[in-house]
C-alpha positions as protocol buffer text, in pm:
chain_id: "A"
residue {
  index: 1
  type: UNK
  ca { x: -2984 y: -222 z: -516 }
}
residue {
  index: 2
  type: UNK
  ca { x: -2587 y: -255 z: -525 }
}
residue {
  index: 3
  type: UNK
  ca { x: -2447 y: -581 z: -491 }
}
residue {
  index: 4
  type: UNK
  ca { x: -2132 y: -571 z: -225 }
}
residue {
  index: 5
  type: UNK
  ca { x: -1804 y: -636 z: -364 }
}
residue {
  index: 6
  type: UNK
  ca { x: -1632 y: -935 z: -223 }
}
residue {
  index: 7
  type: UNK
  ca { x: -1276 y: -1011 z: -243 }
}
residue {
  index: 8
  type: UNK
  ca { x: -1248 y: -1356 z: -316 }
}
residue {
  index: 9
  type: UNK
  ca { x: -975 y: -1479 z: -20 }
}
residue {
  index: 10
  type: UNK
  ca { x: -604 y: -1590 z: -171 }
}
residue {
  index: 11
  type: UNK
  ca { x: -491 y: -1899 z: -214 }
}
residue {
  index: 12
  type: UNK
  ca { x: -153 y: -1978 z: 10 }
}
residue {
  index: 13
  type: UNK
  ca { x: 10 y: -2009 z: -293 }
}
residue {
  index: 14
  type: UNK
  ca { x: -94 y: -1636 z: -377 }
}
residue {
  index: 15
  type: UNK
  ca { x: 11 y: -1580 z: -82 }
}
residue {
  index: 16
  type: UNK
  ca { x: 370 y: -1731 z: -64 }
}
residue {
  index: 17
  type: UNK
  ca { x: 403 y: -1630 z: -408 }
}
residue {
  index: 18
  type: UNK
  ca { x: 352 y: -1231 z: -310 }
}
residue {
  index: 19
  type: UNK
  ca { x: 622 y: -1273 z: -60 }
}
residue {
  index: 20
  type: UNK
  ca { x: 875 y: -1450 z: -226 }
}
residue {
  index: 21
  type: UNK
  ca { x: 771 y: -1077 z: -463 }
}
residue {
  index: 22
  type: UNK
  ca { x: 818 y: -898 z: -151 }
}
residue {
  index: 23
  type: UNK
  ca { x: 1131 y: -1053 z: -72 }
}
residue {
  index: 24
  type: UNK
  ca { x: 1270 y: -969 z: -441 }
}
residue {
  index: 25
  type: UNK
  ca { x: 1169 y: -606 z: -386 }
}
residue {
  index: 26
  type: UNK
  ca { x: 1321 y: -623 z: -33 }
}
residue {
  index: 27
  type: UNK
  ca { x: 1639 y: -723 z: -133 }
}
residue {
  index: 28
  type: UNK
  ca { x: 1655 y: -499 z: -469 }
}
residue {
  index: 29
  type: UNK
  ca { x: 1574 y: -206 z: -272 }
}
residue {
  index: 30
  type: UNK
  ca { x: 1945 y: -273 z: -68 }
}
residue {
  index: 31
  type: UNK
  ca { x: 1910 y: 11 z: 151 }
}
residue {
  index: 32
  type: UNK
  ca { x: 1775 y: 290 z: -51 }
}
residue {
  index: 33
  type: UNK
  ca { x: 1583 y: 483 z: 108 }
}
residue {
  index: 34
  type: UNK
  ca { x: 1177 y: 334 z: 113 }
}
residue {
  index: 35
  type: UNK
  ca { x: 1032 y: 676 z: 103 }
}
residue {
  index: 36
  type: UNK
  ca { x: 1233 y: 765 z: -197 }
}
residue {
  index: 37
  type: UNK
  ca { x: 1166 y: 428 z: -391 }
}
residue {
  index: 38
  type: UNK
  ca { x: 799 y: 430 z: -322 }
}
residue {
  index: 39
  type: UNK
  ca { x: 801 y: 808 z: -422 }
}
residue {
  index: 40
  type: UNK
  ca { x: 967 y: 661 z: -787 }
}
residue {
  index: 41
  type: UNK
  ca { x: 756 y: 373 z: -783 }
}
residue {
  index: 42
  type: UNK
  ca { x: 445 y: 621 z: -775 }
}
residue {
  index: 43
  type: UNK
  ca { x: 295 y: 414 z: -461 }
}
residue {
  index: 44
  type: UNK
  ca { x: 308 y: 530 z: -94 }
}
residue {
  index: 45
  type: UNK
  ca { x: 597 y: 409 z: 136 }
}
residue {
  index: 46
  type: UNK
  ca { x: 296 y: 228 z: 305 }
}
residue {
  index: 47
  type: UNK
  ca { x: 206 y: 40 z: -6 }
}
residue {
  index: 48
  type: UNK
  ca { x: 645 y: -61 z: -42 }
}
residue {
  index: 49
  type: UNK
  ca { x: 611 y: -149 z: 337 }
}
residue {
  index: 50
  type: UNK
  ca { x: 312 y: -392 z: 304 }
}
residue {
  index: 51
  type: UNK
  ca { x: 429 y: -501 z: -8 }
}
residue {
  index: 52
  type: UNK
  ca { x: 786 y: -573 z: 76 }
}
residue {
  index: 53
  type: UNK
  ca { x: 645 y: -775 z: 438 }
}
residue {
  index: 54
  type: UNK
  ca { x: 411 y: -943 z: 240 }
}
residue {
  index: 55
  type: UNK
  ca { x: 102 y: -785 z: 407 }
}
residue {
  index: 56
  type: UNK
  ca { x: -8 y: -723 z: 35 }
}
residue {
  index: 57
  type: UNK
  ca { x: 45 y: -1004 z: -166 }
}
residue {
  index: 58
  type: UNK
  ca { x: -153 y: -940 z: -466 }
}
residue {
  index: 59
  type: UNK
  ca { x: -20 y: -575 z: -553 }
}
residue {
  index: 60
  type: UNK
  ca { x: -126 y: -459 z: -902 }
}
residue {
  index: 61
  type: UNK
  ca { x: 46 y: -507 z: -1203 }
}
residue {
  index: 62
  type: UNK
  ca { x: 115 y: -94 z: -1257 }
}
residue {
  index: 63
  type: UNK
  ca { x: 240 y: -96 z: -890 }
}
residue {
  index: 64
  type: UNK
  ca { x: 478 y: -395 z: -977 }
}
residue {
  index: 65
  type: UNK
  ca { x: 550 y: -258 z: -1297 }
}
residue {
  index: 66
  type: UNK
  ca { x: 673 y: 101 z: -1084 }
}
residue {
  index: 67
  type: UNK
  ca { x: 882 y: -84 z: -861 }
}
residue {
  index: 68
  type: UNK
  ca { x: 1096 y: -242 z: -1137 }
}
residue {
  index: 69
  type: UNK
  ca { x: 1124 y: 102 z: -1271 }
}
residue {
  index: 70
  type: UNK
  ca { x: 1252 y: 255 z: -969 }
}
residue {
  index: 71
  type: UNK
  ca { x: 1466 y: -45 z: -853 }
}
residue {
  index: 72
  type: UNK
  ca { x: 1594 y: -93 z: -1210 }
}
residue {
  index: 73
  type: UNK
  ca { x: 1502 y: -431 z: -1203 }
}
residue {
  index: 74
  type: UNK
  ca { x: 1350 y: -639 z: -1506 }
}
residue {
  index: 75
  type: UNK
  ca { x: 967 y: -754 z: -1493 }
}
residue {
  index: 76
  type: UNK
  ca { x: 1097 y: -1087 z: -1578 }
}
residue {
  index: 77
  type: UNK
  ca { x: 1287 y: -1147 z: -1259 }
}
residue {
  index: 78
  type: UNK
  ca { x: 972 y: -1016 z: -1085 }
}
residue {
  index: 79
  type: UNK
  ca { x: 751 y: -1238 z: -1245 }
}
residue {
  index: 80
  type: UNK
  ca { x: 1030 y: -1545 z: -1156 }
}
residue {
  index: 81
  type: UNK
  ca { x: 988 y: -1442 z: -810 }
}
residue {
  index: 82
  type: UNK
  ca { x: 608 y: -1480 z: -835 }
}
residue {
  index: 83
  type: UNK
  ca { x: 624 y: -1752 z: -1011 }
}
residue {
  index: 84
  type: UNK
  ca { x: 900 y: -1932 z: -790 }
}
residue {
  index: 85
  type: UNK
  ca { x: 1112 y: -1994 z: -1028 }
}
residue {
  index: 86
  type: UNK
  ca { x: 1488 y: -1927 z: -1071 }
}
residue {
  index: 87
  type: UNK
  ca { x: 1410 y: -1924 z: -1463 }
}
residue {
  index: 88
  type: UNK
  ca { x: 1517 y: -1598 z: -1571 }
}
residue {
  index: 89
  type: UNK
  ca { x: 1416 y: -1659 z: -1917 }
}
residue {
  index: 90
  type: UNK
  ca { x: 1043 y: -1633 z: -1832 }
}
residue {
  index: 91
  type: UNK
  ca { x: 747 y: -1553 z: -2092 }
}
residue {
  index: 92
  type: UNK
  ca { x: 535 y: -1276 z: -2023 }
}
């Protein structure tokens, strides 16, 4: 017998930390074209919409790791956003 898979509910700080990331991504994204980031990203233009409202705050870390490729944006100043901190010299 399978045991169901529960996703354990966030925290609000998960929560308010995967919008401040949504925000980031948001603002990096400065008009380009969502369709065309999520296709360089490697996600769906869904997946950048719910990410980038905060309707998925937990995204994974190769879906994060896409978006800073395709936005040219350092995994550092996504991880400050996370984080909420303006500390750009943040240790992975």
């Amino acid at each position: 017998m399978l045991t169901p898979m529960v996703r354990v509910p966030l925290s609000p700080e998960q929560v308010a930390a995967g919008r401040r990331l949504g925000s980031l991504i948001r603002t990096a994204r400065a008009g380009r074209d969502p369709e065309a980031v999520a296709r360089d990203a490697g996600i769906s233009p869904e997946t950048l919409r719910k990410i980038e409202v905060g309707r998925m705050p937990s995204p994974s870390f190769g879906t994060v790791v896409g978006l800073c490729q395709a936005l040219d944006m350092s995994l550092q100043d996504a991880v400050a956003a996370w984080r909420g901190t303006t500390d750009q010299q943040v240790a992975i």
